[in-house]
N, C-alpha and C positions, 0 to 999 in steps of 0.2 A: 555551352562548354567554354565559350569564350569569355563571356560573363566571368563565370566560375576563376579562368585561369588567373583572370584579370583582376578579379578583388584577389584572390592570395598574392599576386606580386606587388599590390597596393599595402597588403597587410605587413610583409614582411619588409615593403622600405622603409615603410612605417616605425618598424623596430630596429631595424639596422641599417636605413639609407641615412645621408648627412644629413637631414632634416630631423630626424626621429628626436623624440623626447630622452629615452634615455643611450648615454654615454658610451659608445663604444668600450671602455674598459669597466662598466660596470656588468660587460657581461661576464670578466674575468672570473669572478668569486662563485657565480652561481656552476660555471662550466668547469671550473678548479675544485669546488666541493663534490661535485658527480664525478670528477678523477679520480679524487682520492678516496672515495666510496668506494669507487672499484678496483683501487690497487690498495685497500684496506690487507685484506690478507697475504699478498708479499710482501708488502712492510713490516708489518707485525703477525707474523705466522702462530708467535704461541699466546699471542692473544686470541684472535682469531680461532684457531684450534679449542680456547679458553669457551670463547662464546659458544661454538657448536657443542663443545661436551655438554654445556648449561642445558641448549636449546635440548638435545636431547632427551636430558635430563626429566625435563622440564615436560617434555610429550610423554616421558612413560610415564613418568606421575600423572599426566592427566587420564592415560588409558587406566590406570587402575583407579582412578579415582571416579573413573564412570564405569569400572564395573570390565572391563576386556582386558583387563591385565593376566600376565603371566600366573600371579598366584592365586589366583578367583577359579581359572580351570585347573591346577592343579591340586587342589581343594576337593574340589568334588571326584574328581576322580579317585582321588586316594579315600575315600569314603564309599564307594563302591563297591569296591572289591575286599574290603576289609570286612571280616562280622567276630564278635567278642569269640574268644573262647574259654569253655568251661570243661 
């Protein structure tokens, strides 16, 4: 266990102690990009809003395009109960 605890605080000096290779402010951009990922949709809400209609969009085309969409059951069922009349 001690082993264990011992290499991850060797790992992470490694990364962030004053010895490591890279640069204290080069972790800025990578932790500033994951920010703004996640404050994407208060920023831009009718973007955001933009993307989800897409994505939606986008899943129900896939369901009827394999066949579980909405107009595939309502198809057969209206052919059901329908017969010609003479």
């Amino acid at each position: 266990m001690d082993n264990a605890v011992d290499m991850a605080y060797r790992v992470v000096e490694a990364l962030f102690g004053p010895d490591s290779g890279i640069p204290w402010w080069a972790w800025l951009a990578p932790i500033g990009l994951v920010l703004a990922r996640l404050m994407y949709p208060v920023m831009f809400p009718e973007a955001a809003a933009a993307e989800a209609e897409t994505d939606r969009r986008l899943a129900e085309f896939r369901r009827e395009r394999d066949g579980k969409g909405k107009e595939k059951d309502s198809k057969d069922k209206g052919k059901k109960g329908k017969k010609g009349k003479k």
